[in-house]
C-alpha positions as CSV (number, residue, x, y, z in Angstrom):
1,X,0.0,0.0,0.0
2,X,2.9,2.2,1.0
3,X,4.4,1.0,-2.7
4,X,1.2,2.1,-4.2
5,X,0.8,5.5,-2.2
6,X,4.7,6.5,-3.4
7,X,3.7,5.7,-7.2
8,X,0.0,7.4,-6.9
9,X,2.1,10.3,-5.1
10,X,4.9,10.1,-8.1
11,X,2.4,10.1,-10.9
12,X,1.2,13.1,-9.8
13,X,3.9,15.4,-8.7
14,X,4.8,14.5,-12.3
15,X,1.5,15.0,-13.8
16,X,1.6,18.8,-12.1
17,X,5.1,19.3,-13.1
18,X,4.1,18.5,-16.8
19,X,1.1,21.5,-16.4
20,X,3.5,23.9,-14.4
21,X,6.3,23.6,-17.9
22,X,3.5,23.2,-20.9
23,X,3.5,26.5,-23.0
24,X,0.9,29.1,-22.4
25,X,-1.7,29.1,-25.3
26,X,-1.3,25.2,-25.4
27,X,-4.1,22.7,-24.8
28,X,-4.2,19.1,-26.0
29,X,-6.8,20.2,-28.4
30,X,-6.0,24.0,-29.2
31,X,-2.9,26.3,-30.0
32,X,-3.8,30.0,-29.2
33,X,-2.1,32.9,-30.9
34,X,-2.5,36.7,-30.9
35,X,-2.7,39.9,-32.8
36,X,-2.4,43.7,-32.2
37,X,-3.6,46.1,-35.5
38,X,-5.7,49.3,-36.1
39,X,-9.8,48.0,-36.4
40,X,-10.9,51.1,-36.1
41,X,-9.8,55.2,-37.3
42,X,-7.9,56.1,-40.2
43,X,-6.0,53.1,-40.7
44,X,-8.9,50.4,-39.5
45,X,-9.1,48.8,-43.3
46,X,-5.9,47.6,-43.1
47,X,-6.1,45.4,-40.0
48,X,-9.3,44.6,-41.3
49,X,-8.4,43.2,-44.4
50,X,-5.2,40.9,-42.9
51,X,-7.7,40.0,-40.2
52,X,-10.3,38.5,-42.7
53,X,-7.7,36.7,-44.4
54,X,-6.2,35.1,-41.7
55,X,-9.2,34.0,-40.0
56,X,-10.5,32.5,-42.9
57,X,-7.3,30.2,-43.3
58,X,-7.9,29.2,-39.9
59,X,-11.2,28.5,-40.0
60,X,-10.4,26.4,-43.2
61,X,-7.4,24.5,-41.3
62,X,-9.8,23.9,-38.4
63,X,-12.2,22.2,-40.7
64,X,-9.8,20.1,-42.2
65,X,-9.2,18.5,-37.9
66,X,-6.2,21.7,-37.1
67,X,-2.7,20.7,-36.7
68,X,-1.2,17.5,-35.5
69,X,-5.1,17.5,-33.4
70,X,-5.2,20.9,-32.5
71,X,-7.4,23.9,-33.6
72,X,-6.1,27.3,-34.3
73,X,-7.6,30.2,-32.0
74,X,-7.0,33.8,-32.8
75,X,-7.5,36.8,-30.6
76,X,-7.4,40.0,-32.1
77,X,-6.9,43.5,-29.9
78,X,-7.1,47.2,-31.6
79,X,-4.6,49.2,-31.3
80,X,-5.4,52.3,-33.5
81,X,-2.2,52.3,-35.0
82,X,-0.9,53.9,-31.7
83,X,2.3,53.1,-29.7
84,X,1.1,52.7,-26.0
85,X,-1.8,50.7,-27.2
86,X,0.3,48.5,-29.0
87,X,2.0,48.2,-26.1
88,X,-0.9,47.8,-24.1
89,X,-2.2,45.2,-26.1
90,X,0.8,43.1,-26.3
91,X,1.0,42.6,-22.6
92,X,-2.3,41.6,-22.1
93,X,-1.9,38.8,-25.1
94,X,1.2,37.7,-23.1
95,X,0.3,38.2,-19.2
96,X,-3.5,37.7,-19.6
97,X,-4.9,36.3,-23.0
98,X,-1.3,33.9,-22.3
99,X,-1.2,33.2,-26.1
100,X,1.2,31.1,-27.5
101,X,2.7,33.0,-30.3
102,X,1.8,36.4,-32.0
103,X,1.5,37.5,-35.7
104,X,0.3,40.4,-38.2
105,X,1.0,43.2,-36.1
106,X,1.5,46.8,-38.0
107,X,3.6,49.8,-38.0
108,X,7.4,50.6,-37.6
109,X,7.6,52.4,-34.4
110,X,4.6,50.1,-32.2
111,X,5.7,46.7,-33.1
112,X,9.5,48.1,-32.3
113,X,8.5,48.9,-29.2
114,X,6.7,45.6,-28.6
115,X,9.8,43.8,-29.4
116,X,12.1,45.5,-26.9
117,X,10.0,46.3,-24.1
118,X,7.4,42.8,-23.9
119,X,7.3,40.4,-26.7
120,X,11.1,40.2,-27.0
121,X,12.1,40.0,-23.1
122,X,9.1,37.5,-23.0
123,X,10.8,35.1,-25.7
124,X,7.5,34.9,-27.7
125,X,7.7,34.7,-31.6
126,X,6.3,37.2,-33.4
127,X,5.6,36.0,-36.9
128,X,5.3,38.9,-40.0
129,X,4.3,42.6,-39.4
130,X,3.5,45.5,-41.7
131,X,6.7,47.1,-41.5
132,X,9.7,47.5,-43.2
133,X,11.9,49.6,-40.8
134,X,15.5,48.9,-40.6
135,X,15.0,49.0,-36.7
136,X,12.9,45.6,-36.6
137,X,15.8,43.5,-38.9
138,X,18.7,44.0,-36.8
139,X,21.4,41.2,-36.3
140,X,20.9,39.1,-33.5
141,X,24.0,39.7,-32.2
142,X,23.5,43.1,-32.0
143,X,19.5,43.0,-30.7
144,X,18.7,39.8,-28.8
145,X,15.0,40.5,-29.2
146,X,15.6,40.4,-32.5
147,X,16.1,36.3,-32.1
148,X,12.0,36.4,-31.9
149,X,11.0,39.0,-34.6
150,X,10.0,36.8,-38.2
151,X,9.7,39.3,-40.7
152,X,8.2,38.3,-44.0
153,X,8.0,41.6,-46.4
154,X,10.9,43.2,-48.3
155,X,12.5,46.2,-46.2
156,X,12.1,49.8,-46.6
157,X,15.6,49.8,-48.5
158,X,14.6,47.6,-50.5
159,X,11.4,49.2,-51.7
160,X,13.3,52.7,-51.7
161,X,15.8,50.9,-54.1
162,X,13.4,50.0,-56.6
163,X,11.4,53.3,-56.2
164,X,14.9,55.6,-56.9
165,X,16.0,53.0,-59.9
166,X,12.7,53.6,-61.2
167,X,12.5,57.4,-61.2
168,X,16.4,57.7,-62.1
169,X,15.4,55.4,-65.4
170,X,13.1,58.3,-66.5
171,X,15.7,60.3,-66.3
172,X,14.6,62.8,-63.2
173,X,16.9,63.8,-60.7
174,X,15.3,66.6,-58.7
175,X,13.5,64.0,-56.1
176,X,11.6,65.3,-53.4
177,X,10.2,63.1,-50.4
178,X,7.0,63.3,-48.2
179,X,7.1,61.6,-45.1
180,X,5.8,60.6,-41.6
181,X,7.3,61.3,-39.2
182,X,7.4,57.7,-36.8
183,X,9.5,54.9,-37.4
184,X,7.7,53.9,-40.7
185,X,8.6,58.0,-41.9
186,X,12.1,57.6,-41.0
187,X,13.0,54.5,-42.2
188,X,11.4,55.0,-45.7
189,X,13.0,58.6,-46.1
190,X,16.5,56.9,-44.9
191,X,15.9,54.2,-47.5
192,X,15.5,57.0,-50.3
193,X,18.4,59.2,-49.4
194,X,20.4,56.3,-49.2
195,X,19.4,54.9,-52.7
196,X,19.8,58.6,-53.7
197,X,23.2,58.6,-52.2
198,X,24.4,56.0,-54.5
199,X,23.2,58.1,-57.4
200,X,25.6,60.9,-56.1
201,X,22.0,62.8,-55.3
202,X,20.2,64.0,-52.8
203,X,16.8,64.8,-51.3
204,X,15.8,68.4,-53.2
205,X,12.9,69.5,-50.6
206,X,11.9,67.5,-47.3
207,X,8.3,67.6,-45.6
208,X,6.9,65.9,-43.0
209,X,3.5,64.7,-41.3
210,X,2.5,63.6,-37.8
211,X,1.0,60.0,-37.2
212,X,-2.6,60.1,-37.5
213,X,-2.7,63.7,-38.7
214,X,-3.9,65.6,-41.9
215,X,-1.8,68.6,-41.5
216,X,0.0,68.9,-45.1
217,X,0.1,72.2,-45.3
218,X,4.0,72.8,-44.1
219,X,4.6,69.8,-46.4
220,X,3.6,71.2,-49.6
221,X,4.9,74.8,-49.0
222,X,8.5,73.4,-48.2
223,X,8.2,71.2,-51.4
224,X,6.8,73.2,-53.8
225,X,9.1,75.8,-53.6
226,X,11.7,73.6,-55.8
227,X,9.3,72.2,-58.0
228,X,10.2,68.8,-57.9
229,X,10.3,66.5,-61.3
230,X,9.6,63.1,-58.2
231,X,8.2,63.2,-55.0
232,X,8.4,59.7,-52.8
233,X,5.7,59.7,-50.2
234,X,6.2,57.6,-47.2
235,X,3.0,57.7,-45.9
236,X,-0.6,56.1,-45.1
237,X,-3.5,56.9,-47.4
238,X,-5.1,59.4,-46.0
239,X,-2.5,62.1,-45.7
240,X,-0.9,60.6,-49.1
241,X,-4.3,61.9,-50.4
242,X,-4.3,65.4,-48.6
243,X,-0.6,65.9,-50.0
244,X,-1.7,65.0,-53.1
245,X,-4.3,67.3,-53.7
246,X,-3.1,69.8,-52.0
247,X,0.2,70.0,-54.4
248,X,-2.5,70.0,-57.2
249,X,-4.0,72.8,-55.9
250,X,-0.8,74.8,-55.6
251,X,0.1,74.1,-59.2
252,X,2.6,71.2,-58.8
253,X,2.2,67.9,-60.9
254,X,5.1,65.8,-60.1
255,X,5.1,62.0,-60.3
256,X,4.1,60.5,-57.2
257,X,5.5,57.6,-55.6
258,X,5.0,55.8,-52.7
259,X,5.6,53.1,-50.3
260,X,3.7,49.3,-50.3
261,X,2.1,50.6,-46.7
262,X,-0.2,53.3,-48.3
263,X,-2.3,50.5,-49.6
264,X,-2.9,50.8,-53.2
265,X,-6.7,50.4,-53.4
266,X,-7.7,52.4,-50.6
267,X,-5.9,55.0,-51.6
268,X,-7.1,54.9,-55.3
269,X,-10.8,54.8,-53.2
270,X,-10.0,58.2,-51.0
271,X,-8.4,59.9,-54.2
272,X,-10.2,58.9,-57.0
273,X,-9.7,59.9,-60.6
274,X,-6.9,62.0,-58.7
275,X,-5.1,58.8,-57.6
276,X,-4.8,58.2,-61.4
277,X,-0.7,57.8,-62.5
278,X,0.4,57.1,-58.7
279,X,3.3,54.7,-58.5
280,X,3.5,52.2,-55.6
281,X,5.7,49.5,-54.9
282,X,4.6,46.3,-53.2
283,X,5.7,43.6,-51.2
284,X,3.7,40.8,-52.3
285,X,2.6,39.4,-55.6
286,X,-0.2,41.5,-57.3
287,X,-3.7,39.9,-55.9
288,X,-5.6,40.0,-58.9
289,X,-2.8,37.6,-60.9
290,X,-4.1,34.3,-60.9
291,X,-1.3,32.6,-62.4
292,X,0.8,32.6,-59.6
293,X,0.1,29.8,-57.0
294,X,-0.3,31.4,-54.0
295,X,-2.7,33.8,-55.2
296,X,-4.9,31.3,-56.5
297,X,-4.9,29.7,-52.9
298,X,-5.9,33.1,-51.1
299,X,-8.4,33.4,-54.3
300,X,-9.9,30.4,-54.2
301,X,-10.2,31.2,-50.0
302,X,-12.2,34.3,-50.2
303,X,-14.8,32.4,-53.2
304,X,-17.4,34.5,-53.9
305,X,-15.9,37.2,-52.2
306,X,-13.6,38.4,-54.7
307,X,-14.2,42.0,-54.1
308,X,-12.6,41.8,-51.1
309,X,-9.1,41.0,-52.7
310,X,-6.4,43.0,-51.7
311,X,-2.1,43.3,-51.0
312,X,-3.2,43.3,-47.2
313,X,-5.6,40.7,-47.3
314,X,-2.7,38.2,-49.7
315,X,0.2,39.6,-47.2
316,X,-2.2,38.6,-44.8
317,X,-2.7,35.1,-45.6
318,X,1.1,34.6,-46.0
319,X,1.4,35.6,-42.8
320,X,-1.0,33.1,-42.0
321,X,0.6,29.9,-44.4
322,X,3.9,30.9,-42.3
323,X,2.7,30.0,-38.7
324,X,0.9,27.0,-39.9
325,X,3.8,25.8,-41.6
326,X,5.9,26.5,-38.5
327,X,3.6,24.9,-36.3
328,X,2.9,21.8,-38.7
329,X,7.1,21.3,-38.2
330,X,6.9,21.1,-35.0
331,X,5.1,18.1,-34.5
332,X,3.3,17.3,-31.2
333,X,5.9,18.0,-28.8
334,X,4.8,22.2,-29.1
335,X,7.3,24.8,-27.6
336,X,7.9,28.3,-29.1
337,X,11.7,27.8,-28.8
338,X,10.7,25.0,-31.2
339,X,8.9,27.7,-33.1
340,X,11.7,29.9,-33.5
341,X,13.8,26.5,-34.9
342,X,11.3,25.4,-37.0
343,X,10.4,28.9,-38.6
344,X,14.7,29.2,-39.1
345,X,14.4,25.8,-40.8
346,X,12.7,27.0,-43.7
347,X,15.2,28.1,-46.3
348,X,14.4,28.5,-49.7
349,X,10.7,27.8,-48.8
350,X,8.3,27.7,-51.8
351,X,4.8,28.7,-50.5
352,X,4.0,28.7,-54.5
353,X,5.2,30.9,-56.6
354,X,6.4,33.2,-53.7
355,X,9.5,32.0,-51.8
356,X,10.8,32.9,-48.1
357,X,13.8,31.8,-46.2
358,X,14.9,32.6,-42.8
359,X,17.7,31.1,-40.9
360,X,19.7,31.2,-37.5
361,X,20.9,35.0,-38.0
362,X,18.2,35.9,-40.6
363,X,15.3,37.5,-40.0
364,X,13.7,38.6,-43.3
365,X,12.2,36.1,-45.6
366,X,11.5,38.1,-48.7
367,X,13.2,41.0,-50.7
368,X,10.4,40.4,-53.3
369,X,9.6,44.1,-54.8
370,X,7.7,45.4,-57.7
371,X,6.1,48.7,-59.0
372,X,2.7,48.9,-59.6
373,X,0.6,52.3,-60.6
374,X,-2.8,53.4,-60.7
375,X,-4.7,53.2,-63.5
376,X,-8.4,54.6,-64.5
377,X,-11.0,53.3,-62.6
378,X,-8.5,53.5,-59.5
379,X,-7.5,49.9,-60.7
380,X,-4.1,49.1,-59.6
381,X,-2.3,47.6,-62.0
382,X,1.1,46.1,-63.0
């Protein structure tokens, strides 16, 4: 009895020991994950339109039984596109919601700050975020926090690169940019000096714009005083479209450029005919091209709901195929450590037609870049 009392006694010490080490956002039936983007104000669409996708994917892997038995949860907090809600949001996933990993956030200067100060400390993964900010890709060696950042789009520098070769091609040198100013502004307006640089050029005019704010006005004077031939906007759509018109109005038609965050299609929507000749560069394939694999699969997810297409929504659903895949590698046996391995395991990784590769001391699995402009109807087009 005493025998029996020892093992009973044995089996359960062990049995609690198993509970007190198993991963938060782990059950036997359910892996939990979390998400911080705007829902709601001037930049709501764009959460919106990952969100969809993503849920969608999961809901499909769900019905098809989940992963190695378990289903896929996501919890989704709005941040507004602001810092300290970001923040805010990220603790409560960790401390409270106690989600296993996190993905699709947005913004330069909020997700930064979520890696240093919570999710990075913590050592919880953060897979793809809608940023391209030099600040979020550096070496491991130089940021540990950096070990649990995955990101999936090109960089800033890269799209700058493209942007500048483009514009240079044409022949145009007197380049102006229009930025915000927040870690997305920054970055992007370092990533076109730069790529100027190189070109033995420089920025002609500079103007800037406040997160969340409308305010062109000091923008437009600075940079129509030199009449640029090029302007490259680093900025959202809705103060993209106030700069816009309001260098119309004062007389200036330079070509406009801008970054894969604006978001093509809503812009063409707030602009209109006005958006017409805009050139954007993007991070994904083009939505709309059903050719390429990938873009059939995240076609073929929305069905009937083809009107909803969109780079956010596809970059979205990458996001998504990512940390299934990563999860699927694991097996049973489910840690985020394991996570981070199984995430640096894919190298040269063909989701169809769109590849990515991370590794131990890399962090970015795609420089894929191309220009896109609008065309009439506000269609985006290649």
């Amino acid at each position: 009895m005493k025998s029996l009392r020892k093992a009973l006694f044995a089996g359960m010490l062990a049995l609690g020991l198993a509970h007190a080490h198993a991963e938060d956002g782990v059950t036997d039936t359910s892996i939990t994950l979390g998400m911080s983007s705007p829902f709601t104000g001037p930049n709501g669409l764009y959460g919106m339109q990952m969100r969809e996708a993503m849920t969608a994917y999961f809901d499909q892997i769900n019905k098809g039984g989940g992963i190695n038995g378990r289903k896929i949860e996501l919890i989704t907090l709005d941040d507004g596109y602001e810092t300290d809600r970001t923040l805010a949001n990220t603790k409560t996933l960790i401390q409270e919601k106690k989600v296993f990993a996190l993905m699709g956030y947005y913004g330069s200067s909020p997700t930064t700050e979520a890696m240093n100060k919570v999710f990075g400390p913590a050592k919880v993964p953060l897979v793809g975020t809608i940023s391209g900010a030099g600040t979020l890709r550096e070496p491991i060696s130089a940021n540990p926090n950096s070990r649990y950042m995955f990101n999936i789009r090109a960089s800033y520098a890269d799209e700058a690169d493209a942007i500048v070769s483009q514009i240079l091609s044409l022949g145009l040198k007197n380049i102006a940019v229009f930025y915000q100013n927040d870690g997305f502004g920054k970055s992007g307006l370092d990533g076109v000096t730069n790529a100027l640089k190189r070109a033995n050029l420089a920025p002609v005019a500079v103007g800037t714009v406040e997160r969340n704010s409308l305010d062109v006005a000091k923008a437009v004077e600075a940079i129509s005083k030199v009449t640029p031939q090029a302007v490259v906007m680093v900025t959202l759509y809705k103060p993209t479209a106030a700069f816009v018109k309001a260098m119309k109005q004062s007389g200036q038609f330079p070509m406009f450029l801008t970054l894969s965050p604006v978001g093509g299609e809503v812009l063409a929507q707030e602009l209109g005919n006005e958006a017409r000749g805009i050139g954007i560069s993007q991070v994904v394939p083009y939505p709309w091209n059903d050719t390429i694999g990938i873009v059939r699969d995240y076609q073929k997810l929305l069905g009937k709901q083809k009107e909803k297409l969109s780079y956010y929504g596809l970059e979205g659903y990458i996001t998504a195929r990512l940390v299934i895949e990563g999860i699927r590698k694991m097996g049973k046996d489910v840690s985020r450590e394991k996570l981070v391995s199984a995430l640096e395991g894919l190298q040269n990784f063909d989701l169809g037609g769109f590849k990515v590769s991370y590794g131990p001391n890399n962090r970015q699995a795609s420089h894929f870049v191309e220009l896109t402009v609008v065309g009439s109807g506000g269609k985006v087009i290649k």
